[in-house]
N, C-alpha and C positions, 0 to 999 in steps of 0.2 A: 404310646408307651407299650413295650414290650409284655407280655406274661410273665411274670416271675416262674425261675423252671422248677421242676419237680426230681426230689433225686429220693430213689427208691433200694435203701441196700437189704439185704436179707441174707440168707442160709438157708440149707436145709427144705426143709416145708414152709418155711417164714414165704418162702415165693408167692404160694398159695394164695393168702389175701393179697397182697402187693397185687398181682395180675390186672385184681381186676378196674386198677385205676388207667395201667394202660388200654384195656380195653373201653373204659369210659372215656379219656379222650377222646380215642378212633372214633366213640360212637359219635359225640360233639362237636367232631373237626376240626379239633382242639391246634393250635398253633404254638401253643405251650411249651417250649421245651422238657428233654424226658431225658436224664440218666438212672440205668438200672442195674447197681453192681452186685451180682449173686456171686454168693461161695456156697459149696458143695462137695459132696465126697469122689462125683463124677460125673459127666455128661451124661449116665446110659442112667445116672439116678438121681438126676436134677430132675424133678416134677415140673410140668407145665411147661420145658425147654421149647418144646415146637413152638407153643403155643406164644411164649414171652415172644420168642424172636422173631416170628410173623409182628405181632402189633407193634414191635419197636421198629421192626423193617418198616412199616405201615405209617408210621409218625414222621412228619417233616420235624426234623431239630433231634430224633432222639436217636439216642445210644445205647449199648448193654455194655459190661464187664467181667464175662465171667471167668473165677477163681475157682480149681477146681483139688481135692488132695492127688489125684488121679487123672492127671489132663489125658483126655481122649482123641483118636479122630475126628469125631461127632462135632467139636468146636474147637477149629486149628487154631483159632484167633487166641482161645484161653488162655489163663496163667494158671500154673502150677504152682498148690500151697496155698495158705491160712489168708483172709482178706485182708492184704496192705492197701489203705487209702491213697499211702503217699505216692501211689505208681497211679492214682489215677486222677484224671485233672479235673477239680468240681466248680461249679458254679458259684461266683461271686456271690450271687444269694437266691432266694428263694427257701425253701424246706425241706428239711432232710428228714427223711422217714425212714425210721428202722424198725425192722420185724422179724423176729425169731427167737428160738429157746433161749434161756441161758447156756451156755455163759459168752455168747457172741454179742448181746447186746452191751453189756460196760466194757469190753473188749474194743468193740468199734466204736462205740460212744467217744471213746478215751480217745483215739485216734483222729476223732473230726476236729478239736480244736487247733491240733498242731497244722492239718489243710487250711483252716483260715476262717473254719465256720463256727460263727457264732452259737453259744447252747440256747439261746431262745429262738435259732432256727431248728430246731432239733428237735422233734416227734418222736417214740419209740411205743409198741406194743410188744409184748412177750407174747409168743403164740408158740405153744406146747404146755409139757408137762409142768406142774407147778412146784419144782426142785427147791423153792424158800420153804414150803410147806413142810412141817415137821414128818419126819419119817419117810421123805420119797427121796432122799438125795441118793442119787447112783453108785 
């Protein structure tokens, strides 16, 4: 029986923690499937860009996605603009993990059922500022 694959979306700094589960694969020679769909405001300010795409180069099964407001040189492959799910083709099943500020996470949340995926495949952590907190809204 296969691994169930691992799908990794984020923004922003959300990449941050996400990395380091591509990087734990690599270390375990993990056979695992990996997709990992970033949005960003641009390649030259996507955090850990090198880094993601060496381990996902590095993984037999996995892939990246990245959405940028700003597409670059830096990643020809990119799309241009806000993360649309529905351009990208996910996994029958396994876990979907999502990470970053508000207001990206009920944004792409909302987005995964209409792909096909179930909400109790569905993990999220908020990683930033805490914007529900009385007095920090932007």
């Amino acid at each position: 029986m296969a691994p169930p694959p691992v799908v990794l979306v984020s923004a922003g700094v959300g990449c941050a923690p996400m990395t380091g589960v591509p990087a734990h694969l690599a270390s375990i020679g993990s056979p695992r499937p990996l997709l990992f769909p970033h949005a960003g405001r641009s390649p030259v300010d996507h955090a850990l860009r090198t880094e993601t795409g060496a381990l996902v180069k590095g993984l037999p099964g996995a892939r990246s996605a990245f959405r940028y407001e700003h597409a670059g040189p830096e990643e020809p492959d990119a799309r241009s603009g806000l993360m649309d799910l529905s351009e990208i083709e996910l996994p029958d099943e396994g876990t979907v993990f999502l990470c970053d500020p508000l207001p990206f996470i009920p944004d792409v949340r909302g987005q995964l059922p209409a792909a096909g995926v179930s909400p109790r495949r569905i993990r999220y952590e908020v990683f930033g500022p805490g914007l529900w907190l009385p007095g920090t809204a932007a």
